[in-house]
C-alpha positions in Angstrom: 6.9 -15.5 9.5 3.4 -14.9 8.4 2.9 -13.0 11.8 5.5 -11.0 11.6 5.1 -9.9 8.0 1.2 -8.9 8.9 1.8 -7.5 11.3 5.4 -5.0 10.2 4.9 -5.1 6.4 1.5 -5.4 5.4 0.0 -2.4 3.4 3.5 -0.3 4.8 4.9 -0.2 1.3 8.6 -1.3 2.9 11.1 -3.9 2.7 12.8 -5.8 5.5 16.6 -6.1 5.8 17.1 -10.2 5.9 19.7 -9.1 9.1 16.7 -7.6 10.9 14.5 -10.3 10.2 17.1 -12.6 11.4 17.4 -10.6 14.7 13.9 -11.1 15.3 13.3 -14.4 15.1 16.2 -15.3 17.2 14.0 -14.1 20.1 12.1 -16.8 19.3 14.5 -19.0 19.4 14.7 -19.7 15.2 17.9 -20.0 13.8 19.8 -17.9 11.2 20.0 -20.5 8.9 15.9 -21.5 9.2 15.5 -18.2 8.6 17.4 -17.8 5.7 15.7 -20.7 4.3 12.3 -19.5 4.6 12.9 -16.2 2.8 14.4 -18.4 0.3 11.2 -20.6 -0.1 8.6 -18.0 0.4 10.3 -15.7 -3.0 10.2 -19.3 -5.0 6.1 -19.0 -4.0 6.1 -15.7 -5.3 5.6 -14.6 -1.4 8.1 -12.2 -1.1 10.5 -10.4 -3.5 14.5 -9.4 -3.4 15.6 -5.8 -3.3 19.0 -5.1 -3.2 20.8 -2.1 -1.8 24.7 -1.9 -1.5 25.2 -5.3 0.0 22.5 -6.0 2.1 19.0 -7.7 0.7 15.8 -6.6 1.7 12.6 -8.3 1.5 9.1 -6.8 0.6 5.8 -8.5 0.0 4.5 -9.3 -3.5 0.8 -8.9 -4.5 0.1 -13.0 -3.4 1.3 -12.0 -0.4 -0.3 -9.1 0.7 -3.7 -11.5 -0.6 -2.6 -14.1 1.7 -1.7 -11.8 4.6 -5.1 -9.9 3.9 -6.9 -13.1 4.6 -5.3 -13.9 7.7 -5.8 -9.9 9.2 -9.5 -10.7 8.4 -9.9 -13.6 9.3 -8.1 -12.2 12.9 -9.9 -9.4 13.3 -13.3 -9.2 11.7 -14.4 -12.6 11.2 -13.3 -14.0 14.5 -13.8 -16.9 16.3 -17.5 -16.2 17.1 -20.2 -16.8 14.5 -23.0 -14.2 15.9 -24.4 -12.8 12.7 -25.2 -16.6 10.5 -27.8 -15.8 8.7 -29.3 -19.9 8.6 -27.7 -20.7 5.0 -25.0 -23.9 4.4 -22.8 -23.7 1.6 -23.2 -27.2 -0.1 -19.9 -29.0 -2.0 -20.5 -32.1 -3.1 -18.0 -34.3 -5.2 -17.5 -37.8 -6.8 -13.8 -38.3 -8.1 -12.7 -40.9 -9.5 -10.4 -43.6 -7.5 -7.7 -43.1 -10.5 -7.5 -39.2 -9.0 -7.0 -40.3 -5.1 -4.7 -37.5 -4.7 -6.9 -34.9 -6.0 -9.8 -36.3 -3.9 -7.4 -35.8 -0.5 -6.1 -32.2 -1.8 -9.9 -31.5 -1.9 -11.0 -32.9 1.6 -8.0 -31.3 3.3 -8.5 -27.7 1.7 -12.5 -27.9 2.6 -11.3 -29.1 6.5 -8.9 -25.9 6.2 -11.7 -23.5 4.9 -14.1 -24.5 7.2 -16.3 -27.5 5.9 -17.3 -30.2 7.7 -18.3 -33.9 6.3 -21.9 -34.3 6.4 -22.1 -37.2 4.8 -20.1 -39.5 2.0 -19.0 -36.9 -0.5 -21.1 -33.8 0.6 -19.4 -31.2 2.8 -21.1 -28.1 4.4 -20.1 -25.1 6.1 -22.0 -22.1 7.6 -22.6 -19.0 5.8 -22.3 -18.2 2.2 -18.8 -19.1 1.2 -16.7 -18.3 -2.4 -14.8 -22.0 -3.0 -13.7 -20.2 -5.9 -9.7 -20.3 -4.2 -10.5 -23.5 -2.7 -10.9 -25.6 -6.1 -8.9 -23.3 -8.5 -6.3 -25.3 -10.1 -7.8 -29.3 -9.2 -9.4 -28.9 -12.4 -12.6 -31.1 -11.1 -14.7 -29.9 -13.7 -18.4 -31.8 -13.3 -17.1 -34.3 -10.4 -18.2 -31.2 -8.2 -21.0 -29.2 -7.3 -21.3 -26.1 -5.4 -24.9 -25.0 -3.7 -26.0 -22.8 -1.3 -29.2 -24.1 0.5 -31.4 -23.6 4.2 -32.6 -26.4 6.6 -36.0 -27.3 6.7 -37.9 -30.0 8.8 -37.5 -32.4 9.9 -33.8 -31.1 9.7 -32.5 -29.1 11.7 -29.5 -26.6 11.9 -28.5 -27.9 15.5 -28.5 -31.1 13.8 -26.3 -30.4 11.0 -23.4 -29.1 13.1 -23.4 -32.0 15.5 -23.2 -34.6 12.6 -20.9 -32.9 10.5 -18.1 -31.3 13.1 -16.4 -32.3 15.6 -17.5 -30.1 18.5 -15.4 -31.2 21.0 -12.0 -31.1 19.1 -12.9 -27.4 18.0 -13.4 -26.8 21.7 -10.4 -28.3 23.0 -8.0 -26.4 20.6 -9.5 -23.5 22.2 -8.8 -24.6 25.5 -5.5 -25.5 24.8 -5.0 -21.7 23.6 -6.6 -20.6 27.3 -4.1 -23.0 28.6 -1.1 -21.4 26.8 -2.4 -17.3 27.1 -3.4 -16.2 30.3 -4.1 -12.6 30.6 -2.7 -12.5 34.6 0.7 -14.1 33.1 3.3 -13.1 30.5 4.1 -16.4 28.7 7.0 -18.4 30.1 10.3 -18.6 27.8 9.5 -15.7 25.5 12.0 -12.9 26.2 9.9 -9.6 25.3 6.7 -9.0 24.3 8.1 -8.5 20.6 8.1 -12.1 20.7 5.3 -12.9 22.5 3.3 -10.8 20.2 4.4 -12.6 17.7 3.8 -16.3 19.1 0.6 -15.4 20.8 -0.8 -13.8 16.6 0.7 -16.8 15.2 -1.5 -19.3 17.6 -4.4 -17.3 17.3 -4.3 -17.3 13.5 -3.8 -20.9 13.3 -6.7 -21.4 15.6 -8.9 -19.1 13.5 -8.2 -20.9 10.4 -8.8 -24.1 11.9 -12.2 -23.0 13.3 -15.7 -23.4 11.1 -17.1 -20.9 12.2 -20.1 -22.4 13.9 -23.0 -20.1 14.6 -23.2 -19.4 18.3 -26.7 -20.5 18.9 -26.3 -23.7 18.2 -23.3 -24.0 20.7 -23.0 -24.5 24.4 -23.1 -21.2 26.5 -20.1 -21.5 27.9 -18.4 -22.3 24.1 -14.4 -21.9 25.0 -14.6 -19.6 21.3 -16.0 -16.6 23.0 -12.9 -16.5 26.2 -10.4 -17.3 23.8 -11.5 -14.2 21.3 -11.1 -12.4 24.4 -8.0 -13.6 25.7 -6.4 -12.9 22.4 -7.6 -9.4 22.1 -6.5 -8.1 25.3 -2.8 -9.6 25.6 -2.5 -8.4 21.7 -3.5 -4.8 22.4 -1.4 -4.8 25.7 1.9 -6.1 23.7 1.2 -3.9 20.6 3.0 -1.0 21.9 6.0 -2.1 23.3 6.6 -4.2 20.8 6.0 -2.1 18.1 8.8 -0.2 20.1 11.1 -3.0 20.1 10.5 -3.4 16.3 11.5 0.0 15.7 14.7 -0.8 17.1 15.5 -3.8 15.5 14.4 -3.5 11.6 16.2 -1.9 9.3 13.8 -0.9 6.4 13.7 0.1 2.6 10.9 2.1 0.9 9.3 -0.2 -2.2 
């Protein structure tokens, strides 16, 4: 849903007929009730908004959402899966929480893993680059049970080091080789019936691989770093289904000026 709604509603100033919606995702093989659902859930999160006309309900994008979406289109197309530009500085989050606040401590770990940080050592987590954990810590009210640093390596540490001990370079490169085994550019994707929906599968993989991804700089990577074919891979099938399906999208949603 994310997919679609970046990629049909973002900065478009419309709303989407529910119907429409509906007879897009059946391409994919998503119910009408699933679908019906997820609107549902996605206006309780303030994700989308309800506008009516006559009898039929249209959805557009609230101001969360077109953060959220904005995230994701950078994250797809300017920050990539290729780290070519790092600049040598870590940002530094360390934490001590208390046992009585378990669930705090795991809401922590798991948004650091989903932003990019990797474990360096017990309660200190590093990632590449300069990063704003601002999002990332709003609302655990941790007060002084974390700290937030930006910092270099310097002998006898070394950057190489750092990424080996604190990510899991093998896992990172097998997600990506499980994306080249899924998109091949000499092979429309088996099942999907158009490429409205395999524009829409292929975005959604790539964004959840991009998200997923640390960002490691390249020069502390293997040359033949899956990353770099997979960025590839992606860009190439998504420019060769962007126009029909955006032809097939025409035909299908019914719209509403917001």
């Amino acid at each position: 849903m994310f997919s679609f709604l970046g990629i049909y509603v973002l900065h478009r100033d419309i709303a989407v007929y529910s119907g429409s919606v509906i007879d897009v995702f059946a391409r994919l093989g998503v119910s009408e009730e699933a679908v019906r659902s997820t609107l549902a859930r996605m206006v309780k999160r303030n994700l989308l908004a309800r506008h009516r006309q006559g009898r039929k309900v249209y959805f557009g994008l609230t101001s969360h959402a077109v953060e959220v979406l904005e995230d994701g289109r950078k994250r797809v197309w300017e920050t990539g899966a290729v780290n070519r530009d790092w600049d040598g500085t870590w940002t530094l989050v360390g934490f001590s929480i208390p046992d009585s606040r378990r669930s705090t401590r795991h809401d922590l770990r798991s948004r650091l893993i989903w932003n990019g940080f990797g474990l360096l050592q017990s309660g200190l987590w590093i990632a590449p680059g300069v990063r704003d954990v601002t999002d990332v810590l709003a609302s655990l009210d941790l007060g002084d049970h974390v700290t937030v640093l930006t910092a270099r390596a310097f002998t006898p540490t070394e950057a190489a080091d750092l990424v080996g001990k604190a990510f899991d370079i093998e896992q990172i490169a097998a997600r990506h080789r499980a994306f080249l085994a899924q998109w091949d550019v000499a092979r429309p994707l088996p099942g999907a019936p158009d490429d409205l929906a395999r524009q829409l599968l292929l975005h959604t993989d790539w964004l959840q691989l991009v998200r997923q991804d640390p960002h490691l700089p390249a020069e502390h990577l293997p040359r033949d770093w899956p990353a770099i074919q997979a960025e590839q891979t992606f860009q190439t099938l998504a420019q060769r289904y962007e126009q029909p399906a955006a032809e097939l999208a025409a035909a299908v949603l019914d719209t509403l000026a917001v």
